[in-house]
Backbone as a chain_set.jsonl record, in Angstrom:
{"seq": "XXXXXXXXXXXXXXXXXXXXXXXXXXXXXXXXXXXXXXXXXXXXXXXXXXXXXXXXXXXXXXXXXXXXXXXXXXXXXXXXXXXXXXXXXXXXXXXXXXXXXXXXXXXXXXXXXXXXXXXXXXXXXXXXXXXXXXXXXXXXXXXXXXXXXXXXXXXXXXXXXXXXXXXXXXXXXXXXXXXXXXXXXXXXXXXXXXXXXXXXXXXXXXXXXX", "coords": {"N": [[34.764, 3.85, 7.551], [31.634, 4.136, 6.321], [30.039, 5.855, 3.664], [26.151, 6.629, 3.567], [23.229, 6.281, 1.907], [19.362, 6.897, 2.667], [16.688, 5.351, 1.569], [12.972, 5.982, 1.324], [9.34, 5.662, 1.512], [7.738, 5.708, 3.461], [6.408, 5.004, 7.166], [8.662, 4.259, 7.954], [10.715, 2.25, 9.516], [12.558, 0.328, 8.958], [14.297, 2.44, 8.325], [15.131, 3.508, 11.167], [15.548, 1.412, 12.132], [18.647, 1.036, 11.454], [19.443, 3.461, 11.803], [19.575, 3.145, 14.604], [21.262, 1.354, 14.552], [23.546, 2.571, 14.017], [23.636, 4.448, 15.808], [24.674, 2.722, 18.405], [26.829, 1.332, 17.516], [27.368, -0.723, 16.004], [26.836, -0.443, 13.018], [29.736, 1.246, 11.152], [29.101, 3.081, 10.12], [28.057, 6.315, 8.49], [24.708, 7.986, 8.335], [24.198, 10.002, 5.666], [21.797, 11.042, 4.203], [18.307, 11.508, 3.812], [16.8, 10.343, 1.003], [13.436, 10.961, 0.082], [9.945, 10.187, -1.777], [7.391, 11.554, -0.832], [6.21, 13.716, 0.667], [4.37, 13.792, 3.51], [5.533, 11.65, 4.728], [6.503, 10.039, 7.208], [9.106, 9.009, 7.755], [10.313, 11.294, 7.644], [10.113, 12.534, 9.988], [11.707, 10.969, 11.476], [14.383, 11.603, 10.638], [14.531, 14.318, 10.834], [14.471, 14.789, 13.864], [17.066, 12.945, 14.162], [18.814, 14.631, 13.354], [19.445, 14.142, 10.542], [19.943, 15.079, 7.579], [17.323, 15.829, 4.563], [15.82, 15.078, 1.568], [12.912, 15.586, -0.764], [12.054, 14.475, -3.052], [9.725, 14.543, -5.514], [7.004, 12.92, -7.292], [5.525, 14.608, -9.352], [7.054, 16.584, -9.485], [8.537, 16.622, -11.752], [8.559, 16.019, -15.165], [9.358, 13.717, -16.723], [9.888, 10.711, -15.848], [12.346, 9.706, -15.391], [13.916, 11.754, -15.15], [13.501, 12.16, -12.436], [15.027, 10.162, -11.177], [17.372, 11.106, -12.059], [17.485, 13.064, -10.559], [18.0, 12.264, -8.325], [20.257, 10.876, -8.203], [21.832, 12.778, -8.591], [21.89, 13.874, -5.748], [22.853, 11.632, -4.457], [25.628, 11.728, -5.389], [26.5, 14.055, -4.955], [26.687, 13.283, -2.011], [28.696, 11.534, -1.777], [28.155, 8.975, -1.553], [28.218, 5.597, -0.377], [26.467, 3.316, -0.017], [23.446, 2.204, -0.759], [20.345, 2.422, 0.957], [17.406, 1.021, 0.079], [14.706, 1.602, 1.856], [11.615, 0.6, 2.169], [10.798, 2.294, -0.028], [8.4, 3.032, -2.274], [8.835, 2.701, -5.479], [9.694, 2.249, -8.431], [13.037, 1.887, -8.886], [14.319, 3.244, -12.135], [16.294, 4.546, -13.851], [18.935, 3.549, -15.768], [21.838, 4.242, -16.038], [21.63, 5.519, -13.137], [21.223, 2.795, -12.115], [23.673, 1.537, -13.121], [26.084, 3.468, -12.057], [25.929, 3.104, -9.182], [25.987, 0.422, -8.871], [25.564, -2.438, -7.249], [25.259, -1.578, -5.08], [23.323, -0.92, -3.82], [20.744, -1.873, -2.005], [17.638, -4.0, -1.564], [14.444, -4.331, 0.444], [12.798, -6.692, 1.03], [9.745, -8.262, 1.228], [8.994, -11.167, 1.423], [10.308, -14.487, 0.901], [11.792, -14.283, -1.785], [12.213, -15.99, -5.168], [9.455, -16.304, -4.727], [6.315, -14.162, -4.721], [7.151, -11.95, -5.906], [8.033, -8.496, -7.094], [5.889, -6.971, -6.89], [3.864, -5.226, -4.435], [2.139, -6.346, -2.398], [2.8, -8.667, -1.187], [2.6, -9.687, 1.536], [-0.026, -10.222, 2.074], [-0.502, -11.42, -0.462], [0.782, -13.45, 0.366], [-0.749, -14.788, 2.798], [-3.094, -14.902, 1.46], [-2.919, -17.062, 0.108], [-2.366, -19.319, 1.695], [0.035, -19.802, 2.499], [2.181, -21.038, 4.945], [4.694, -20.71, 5.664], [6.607, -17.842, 5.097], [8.535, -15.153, 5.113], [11.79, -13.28, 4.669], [13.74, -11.155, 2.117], [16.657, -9.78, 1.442], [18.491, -8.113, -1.145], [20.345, -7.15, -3.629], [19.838, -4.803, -5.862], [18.66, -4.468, -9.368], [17.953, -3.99, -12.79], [15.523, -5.555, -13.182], [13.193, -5.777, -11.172], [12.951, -7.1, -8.355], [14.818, -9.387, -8.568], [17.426, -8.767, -8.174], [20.86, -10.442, -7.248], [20.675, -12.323, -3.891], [21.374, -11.209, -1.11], [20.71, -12.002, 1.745], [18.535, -14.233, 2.932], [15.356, -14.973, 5.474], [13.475, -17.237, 6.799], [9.663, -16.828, 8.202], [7.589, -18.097, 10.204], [4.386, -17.693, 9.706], [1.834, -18.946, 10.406], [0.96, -18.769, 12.3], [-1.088, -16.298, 12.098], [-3.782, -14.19, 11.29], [-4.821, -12.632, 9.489], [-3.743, -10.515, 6.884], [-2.44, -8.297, 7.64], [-1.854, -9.135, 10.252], [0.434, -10.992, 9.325], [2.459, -9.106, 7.865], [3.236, -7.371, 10.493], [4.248, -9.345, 11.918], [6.389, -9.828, 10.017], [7.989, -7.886, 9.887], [9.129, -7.099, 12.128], [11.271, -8.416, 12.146], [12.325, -7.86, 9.583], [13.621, -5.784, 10.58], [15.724, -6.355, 12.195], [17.289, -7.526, 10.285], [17.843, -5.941, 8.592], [19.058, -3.812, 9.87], [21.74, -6.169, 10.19], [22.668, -6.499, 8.273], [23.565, -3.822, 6.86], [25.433, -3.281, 8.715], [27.252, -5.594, 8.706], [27.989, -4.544, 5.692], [29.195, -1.842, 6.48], [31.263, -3.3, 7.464], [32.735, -4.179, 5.088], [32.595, -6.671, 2.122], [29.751, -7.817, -0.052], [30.042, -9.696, -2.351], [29.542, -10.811, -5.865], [29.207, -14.077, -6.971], [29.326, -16.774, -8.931], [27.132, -15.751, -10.89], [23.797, -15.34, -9.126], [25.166, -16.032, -6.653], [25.886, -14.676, -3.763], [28.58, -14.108, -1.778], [30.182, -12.832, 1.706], [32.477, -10.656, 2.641], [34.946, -10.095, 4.528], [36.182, -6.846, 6.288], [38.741, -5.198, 8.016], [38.145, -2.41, 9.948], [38.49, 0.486, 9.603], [40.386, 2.66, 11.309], [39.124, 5.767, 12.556]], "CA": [[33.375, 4.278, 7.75], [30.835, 4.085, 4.859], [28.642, 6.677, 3.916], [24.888, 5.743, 3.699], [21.829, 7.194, 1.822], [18.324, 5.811, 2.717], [15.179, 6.175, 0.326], [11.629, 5.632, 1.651], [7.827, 6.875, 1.435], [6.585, 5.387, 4.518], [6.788, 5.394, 8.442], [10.937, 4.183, 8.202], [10.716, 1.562, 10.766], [14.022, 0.052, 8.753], [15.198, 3.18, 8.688], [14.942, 3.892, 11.97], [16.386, 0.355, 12.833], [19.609, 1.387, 10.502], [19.614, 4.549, 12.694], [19.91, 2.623, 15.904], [22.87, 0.849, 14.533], [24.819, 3.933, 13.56], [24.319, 4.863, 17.586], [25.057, 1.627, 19.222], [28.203, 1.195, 17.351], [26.643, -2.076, 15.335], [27.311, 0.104, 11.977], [30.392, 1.717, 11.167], [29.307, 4.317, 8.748], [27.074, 7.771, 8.682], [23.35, 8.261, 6.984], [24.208, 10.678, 5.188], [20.818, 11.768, 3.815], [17.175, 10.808, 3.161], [15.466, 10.459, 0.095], [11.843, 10.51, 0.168], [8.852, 10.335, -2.475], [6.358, 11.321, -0.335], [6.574, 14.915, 2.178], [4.233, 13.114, 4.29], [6.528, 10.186, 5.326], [6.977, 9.508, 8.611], [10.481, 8.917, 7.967], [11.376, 12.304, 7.126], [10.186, 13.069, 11.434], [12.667, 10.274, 12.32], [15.494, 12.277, 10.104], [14.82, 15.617, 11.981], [14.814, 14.063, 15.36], [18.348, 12.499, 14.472], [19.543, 15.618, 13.015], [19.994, 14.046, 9.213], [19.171, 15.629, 5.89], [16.598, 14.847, 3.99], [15.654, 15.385, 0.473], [12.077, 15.509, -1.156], [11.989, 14.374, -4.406], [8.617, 14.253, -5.794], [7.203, 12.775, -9.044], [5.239, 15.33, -9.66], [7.717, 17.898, -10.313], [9.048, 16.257, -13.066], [8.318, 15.889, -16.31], [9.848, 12.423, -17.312], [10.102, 9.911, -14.77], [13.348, 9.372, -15.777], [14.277, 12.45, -14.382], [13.011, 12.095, -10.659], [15.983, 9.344, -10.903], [18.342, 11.489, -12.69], [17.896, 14.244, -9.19], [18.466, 11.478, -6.741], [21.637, 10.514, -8.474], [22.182, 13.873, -8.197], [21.608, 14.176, -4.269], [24.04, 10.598, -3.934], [26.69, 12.129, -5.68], [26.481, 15.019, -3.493], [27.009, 13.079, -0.595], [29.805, 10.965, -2.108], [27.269, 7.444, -1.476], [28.833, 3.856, -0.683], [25.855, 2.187, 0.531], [21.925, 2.797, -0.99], [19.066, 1.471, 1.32], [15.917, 1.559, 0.07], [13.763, 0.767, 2.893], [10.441, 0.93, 2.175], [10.698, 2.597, -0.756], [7.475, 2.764, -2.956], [9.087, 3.545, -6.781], [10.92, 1.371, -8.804], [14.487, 2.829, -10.157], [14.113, 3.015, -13.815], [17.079, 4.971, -14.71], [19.654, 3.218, -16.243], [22.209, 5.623, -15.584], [21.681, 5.734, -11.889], [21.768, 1.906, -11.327], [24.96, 1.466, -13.028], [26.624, 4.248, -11.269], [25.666, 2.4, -7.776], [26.306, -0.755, -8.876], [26.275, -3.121, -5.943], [25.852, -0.695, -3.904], [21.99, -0.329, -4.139], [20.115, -2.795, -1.334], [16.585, -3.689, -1.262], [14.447, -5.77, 1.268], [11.546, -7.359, 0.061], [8.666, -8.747, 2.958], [9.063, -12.512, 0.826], [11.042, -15.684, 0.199], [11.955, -14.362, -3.418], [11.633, -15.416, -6.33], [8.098, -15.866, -4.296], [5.702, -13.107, -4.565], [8.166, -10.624, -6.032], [7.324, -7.995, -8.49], [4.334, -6.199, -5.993], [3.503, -4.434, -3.164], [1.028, -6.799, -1.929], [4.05, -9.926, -1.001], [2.316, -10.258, 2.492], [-1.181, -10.441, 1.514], [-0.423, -12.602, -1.638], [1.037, -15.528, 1.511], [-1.564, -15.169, 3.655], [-4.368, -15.724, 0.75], [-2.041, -18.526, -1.105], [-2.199, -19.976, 2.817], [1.655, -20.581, 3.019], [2.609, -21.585, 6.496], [6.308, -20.164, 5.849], [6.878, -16.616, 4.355], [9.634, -14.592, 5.446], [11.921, -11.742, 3.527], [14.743, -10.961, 1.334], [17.796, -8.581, 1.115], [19.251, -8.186, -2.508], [21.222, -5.816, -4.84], [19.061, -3.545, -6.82], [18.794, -4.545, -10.783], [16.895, -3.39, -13.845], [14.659, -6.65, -12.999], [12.149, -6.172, -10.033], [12.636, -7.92, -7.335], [15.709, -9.912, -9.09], [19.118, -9.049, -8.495], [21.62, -11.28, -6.434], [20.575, -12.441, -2.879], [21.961, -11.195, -0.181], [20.2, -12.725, 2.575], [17.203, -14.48, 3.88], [14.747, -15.192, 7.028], [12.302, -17.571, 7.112], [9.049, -16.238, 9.292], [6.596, -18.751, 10.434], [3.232, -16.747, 9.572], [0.865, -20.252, 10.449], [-0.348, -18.48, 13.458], [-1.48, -15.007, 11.474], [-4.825, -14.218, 11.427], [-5.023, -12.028, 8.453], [-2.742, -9.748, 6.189], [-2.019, -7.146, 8.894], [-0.477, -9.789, 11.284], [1.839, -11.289, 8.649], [3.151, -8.092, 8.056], [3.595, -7.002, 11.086], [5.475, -10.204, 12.375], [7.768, -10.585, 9.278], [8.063, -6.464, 9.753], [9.77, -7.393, 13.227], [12.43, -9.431, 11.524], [13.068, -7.116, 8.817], [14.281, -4.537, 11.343], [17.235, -6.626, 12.994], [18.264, -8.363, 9.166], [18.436, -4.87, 7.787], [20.303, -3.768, 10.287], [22.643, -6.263, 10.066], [23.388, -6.318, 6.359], [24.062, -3.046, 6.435], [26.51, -3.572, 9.408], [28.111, -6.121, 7.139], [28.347, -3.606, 4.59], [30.119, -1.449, 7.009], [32.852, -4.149, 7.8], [33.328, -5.098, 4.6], [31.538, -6.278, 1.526], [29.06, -8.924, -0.482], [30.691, -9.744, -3.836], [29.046, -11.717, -6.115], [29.637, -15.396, -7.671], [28.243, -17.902, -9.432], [25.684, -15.181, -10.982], [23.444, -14.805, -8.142], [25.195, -16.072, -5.249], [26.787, -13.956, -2.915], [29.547, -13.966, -0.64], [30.702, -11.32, 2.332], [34.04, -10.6, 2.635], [35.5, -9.122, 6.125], [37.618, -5.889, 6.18], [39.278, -5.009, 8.914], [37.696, -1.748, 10.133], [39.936, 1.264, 9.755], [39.983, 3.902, 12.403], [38.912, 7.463, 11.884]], "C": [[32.709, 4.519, 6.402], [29.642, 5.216, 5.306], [27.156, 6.329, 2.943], [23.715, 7.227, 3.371], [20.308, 6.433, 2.107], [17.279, 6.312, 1.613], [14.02, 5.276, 0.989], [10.29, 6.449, 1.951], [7.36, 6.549, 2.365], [7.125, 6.001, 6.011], [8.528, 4.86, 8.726], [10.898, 3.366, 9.079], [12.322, 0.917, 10.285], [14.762, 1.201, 8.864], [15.559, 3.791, 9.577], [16.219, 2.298, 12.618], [18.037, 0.658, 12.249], [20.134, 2.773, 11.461], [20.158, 4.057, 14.134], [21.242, 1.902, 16.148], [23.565, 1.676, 14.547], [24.994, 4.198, 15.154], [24.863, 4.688, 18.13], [26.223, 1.196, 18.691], [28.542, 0.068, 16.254], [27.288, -1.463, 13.983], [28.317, 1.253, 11.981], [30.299, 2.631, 9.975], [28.015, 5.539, 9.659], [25.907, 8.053, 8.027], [23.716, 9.645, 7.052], [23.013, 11.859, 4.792], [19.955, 10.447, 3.597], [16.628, 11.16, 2.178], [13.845, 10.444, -0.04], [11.154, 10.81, -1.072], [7.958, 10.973, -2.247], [6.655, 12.78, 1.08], [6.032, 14.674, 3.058], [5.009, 11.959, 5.288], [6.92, 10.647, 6.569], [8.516, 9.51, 8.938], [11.043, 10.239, 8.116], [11.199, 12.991, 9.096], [11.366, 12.153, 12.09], [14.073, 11.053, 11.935], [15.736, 13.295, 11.196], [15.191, 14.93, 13.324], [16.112, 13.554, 15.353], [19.553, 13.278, 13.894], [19.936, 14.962, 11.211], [19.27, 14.535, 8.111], [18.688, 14.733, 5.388], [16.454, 15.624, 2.618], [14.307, 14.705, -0.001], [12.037, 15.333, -2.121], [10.517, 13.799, -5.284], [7.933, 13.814, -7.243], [6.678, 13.7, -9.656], [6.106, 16.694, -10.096], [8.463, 17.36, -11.168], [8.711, 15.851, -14.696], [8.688, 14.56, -16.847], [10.239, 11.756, -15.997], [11.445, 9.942, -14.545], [14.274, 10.69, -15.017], [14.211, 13.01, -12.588], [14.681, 11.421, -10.438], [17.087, 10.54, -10.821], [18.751, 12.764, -11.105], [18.309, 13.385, -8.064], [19.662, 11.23, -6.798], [22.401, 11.656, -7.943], [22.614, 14.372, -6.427], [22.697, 12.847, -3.699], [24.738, 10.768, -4.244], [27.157, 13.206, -4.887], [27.391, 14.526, -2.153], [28.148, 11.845, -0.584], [29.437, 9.093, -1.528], [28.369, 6.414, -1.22], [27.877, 3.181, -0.682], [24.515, 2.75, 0.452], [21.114, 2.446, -0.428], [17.701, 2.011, 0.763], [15.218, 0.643, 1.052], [12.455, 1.354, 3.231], [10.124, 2.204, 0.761], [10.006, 2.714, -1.699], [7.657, 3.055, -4.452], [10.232, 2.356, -7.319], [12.123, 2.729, -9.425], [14.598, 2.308, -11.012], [15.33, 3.298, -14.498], [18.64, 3.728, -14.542], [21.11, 3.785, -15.47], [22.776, 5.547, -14.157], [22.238, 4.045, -11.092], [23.507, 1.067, -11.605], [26.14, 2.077, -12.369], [26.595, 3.689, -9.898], [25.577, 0.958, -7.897], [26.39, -1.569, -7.871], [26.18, -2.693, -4.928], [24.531, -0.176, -3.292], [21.393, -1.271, -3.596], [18.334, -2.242, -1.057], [16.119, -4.515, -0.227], [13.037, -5.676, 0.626], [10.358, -8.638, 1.352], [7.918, -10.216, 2.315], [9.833, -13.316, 0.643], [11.257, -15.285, -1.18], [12.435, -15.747, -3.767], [9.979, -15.561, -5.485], [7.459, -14.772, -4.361], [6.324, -11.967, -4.636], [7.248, -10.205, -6.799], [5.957, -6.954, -7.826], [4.857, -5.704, -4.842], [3.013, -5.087, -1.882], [1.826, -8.375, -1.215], [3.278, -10.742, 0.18], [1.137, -10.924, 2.33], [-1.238, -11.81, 0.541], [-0.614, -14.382, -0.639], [0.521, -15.402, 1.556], [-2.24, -15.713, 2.54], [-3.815, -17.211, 0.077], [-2.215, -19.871, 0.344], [-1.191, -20.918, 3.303], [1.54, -20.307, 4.273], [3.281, -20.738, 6.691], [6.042, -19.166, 5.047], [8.473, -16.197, 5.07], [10.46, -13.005, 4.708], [13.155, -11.86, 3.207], [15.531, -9.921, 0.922], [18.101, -8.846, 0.159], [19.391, -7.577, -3.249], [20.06, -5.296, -5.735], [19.446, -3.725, -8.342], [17.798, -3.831, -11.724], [16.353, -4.253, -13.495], [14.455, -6.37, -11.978], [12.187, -7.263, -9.52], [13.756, -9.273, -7.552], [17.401, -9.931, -9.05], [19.479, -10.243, -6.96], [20.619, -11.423, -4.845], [21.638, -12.295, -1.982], [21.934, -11.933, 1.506], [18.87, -13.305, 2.798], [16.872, -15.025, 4.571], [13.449, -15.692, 6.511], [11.434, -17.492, 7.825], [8.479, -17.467, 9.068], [5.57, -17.816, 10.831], [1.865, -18.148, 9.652], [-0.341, -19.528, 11.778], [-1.43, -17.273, 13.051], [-2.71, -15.037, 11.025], [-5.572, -13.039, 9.908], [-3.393, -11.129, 8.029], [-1.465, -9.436, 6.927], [-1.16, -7.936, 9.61], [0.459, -10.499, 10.376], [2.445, -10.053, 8.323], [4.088, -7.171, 8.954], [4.679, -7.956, 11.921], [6.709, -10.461, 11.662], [8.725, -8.791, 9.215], [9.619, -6.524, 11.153], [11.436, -8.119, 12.88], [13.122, -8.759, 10.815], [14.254, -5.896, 9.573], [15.77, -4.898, 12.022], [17.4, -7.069, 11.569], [18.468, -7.166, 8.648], [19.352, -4.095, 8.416], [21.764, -4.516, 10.844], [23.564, -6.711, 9.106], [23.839, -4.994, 6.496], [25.439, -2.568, 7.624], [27.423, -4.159, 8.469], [28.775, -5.153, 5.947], [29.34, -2.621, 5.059], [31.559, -1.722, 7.26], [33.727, -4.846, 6.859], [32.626, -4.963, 3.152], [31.02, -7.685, 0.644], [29.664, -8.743, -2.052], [29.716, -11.22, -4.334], [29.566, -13.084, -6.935], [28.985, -16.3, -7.803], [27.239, -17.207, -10.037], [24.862, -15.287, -9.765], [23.804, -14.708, -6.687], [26.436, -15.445, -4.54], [27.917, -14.537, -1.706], [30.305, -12.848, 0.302], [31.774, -12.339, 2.538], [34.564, -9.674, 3.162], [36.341, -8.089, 5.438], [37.742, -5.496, 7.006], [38.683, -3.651, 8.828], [38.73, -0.822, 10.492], [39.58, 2.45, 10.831], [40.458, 5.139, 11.854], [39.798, 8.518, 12.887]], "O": [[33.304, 5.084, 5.484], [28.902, 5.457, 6.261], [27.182, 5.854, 1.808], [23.44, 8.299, 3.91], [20.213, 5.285, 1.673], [17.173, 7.388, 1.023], [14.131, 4.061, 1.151], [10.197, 7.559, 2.475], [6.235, 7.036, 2.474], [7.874, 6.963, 6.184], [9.294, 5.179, 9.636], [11.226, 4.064, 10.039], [13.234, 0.981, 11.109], [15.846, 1.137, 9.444], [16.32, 4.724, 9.322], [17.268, 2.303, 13.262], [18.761, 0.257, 13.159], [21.334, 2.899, 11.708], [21.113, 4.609, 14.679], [21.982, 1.783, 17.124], [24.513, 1.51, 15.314], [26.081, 4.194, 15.731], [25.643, 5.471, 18.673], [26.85, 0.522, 19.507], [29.645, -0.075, 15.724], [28.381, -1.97, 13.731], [28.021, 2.238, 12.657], [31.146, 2.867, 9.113], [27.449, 5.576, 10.752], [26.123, 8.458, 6.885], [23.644, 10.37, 8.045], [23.11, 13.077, 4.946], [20.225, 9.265, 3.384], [15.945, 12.184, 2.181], [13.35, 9.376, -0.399], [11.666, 11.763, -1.658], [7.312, 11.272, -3.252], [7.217, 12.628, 2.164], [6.651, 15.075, 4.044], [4.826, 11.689, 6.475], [7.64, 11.619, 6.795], [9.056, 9.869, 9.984], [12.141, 10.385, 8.653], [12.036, 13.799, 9.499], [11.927, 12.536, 13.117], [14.901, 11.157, 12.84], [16.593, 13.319, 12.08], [16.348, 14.619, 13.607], [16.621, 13.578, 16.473], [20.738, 12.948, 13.861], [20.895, 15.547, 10.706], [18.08, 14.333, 7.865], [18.949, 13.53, 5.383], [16.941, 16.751, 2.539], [14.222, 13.489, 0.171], [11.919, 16.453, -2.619], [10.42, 12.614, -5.607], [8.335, 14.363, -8.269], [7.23, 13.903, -10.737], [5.777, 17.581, -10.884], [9.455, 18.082, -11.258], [8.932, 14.642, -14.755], [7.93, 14.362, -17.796], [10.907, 12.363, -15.16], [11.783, 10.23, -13.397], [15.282, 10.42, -14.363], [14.722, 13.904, -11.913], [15.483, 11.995, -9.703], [17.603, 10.889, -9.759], [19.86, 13.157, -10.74], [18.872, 13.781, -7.043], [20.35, 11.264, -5.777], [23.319, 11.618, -7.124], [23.539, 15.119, -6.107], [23.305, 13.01, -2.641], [25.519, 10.023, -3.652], [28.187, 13.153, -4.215], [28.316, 15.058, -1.539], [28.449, 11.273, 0.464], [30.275, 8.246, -1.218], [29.395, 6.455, -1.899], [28.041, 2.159, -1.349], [24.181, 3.613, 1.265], [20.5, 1.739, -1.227], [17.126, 3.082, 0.958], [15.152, -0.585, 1.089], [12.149, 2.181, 4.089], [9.113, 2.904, 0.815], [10.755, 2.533, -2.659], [6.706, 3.677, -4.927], [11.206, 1.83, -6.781], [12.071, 3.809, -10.013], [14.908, 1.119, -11.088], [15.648, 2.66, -15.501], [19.155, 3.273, -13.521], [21.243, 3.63, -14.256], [23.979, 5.515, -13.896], [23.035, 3.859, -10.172], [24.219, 0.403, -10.851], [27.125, 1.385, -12.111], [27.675, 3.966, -9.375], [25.073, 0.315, -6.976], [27.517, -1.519, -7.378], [26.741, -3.09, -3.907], [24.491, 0.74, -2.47], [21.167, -2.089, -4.488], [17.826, -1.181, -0.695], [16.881, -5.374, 0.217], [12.447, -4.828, -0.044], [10.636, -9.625, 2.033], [6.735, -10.494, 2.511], [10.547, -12.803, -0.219], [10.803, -16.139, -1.942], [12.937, -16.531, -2.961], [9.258, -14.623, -5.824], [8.233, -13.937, -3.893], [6.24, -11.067, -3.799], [6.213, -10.737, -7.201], [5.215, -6.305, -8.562], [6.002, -5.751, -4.392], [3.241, -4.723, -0.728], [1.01, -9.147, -0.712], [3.168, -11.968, 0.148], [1.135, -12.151, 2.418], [-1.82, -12.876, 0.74], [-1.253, -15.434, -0.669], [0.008, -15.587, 0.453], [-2.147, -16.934, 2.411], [-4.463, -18.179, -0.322], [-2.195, -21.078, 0.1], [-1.185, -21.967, 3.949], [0.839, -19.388, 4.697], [3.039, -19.9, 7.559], [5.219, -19.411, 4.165], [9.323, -17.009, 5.435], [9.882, -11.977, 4.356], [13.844, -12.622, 3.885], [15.114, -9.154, 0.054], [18.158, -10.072, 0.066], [18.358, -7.247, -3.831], [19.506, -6.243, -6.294], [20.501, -3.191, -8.688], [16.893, -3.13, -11.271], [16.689, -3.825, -12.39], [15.449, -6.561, -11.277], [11.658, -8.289, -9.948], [13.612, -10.203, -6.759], [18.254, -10.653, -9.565], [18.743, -10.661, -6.066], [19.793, -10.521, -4.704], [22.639, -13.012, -1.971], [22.893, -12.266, 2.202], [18.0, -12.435, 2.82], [17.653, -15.924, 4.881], [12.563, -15.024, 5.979], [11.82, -18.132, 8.803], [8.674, -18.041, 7.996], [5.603, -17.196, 11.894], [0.99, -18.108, 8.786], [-1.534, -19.622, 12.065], [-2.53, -17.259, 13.604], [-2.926, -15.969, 10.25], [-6.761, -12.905, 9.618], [-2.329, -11.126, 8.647], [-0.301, -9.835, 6.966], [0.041, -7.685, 9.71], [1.564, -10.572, 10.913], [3.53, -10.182, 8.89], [5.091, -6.526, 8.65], [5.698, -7.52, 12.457], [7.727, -10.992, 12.104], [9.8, -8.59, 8.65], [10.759, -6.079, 11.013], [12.459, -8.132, 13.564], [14.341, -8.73, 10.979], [15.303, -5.398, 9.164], [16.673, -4.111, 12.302], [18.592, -6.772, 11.654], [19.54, -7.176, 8.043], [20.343, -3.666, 7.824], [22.627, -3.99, 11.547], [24.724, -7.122, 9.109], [24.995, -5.024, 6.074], [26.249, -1.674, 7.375], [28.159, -3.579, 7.671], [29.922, -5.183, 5.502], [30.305, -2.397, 4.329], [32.564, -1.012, 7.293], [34.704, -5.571, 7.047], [32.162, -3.897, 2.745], [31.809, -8.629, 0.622], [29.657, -7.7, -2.707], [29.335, -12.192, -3.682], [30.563, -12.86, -7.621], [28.135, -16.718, -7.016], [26.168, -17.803, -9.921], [25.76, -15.365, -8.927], [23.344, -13.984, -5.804], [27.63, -15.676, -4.727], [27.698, -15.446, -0.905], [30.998, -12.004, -0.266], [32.014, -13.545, 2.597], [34.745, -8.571, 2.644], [37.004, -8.241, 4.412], [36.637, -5.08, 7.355], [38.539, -3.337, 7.647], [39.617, -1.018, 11.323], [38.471, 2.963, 10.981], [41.414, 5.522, 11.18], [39.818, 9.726, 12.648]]}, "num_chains": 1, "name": "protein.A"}
């Protein structure tokens, strides 16, 4: 069983889907705790409701960015981390420090075909105005480079029918929710090693009983 921290500033709809696995039996680990940016977040009502700790970490009380990181590390060491989701996460991780310590271990998803429209916020928006047909989204390890480390997976959406922003978002949003929860299943049973420089491979482990 792997233990699991999530980080996100918004309404958590991945982390909520990530939650549903842990129930249904789909993921063989425990969320441990939530990180949040943001005391507003939505996510932090899905936490209470499922009984998991959360943790507020705000930029404002810090003095050096660098140190917002340096408390989260803090809060995944705590909880003795295998497996980082950021889902939905609005903050890049800067510290050094923190992403070597989680090496590998640090998944993002990204609402694009990377290298496409990485690097922003705006990924969905960008398709629609560029008037790609195909968009889709991307799981992949957490580097000092935005929007750059290894691939772990991706899902091509057909966004041709989408009528603005809002509905590519919300259809490739739909998608993200079953691929994130089942990478991080994967991650449960096992694990993505990398080769060739970016390209990944999972690699089964027999699931040990608790």
């Amino acid at each position: 069983m792997i233990h699991i921290a999530v980080l996100a500033s918004g309404r958590g709809s991945n982390f909520q889907a990530i939650i549903n696995g842990v129930k249904e039996g789909d993921i063989n680990g425990k969320i441990e705790v939530l990180i949040t940016d943001n005391p507003d977040a939505k996510a932090i009502e899905r936490a209470k409701k499922n009984k998991i700790p959360f943790e507020v970490v705000e930029r404002k009380n810090f003095k050096e960015r660098i140190e917002m990181d340096q408390r989260i590390k803090a809060i995944l060491d705590s909880h003795n981390i295998d497996l980082v989701v950021l889902a939905g996460y609005m903050r890049i991780i800067k510290s050094k420090e923190l992403l070597a310590s989680y090496k590998n271990k640090i998944i993002n998803i990204h609402p694009s075909l990377l290298p496409s429209f990485g690097g922003n916020t705006t990924a969905q928006k960008d398709a629609f105005d560029y008037g790609c047909k195909i968009s889709g989204l991307t799981i992949h390890f957490v580097t000092p480079d935005v929007d750059a480390g290894p691939i772990i997976y991706q899902e091509a959406v057909d966004i041709s029918d989408c009528r603005d922003e809002t509905e590519v978002s919300l259809k490739i949003l739909k998608h993200e929710n079953k691929a994130y929860r089942k990478v991080v299943a994967d991650f449960s049973k096992g694990t993505y090693v990398i080769k060739e420089g970016r390209r990944t491979q999972f690699i089964h482990f027999p699931i040990k009983k608790h």
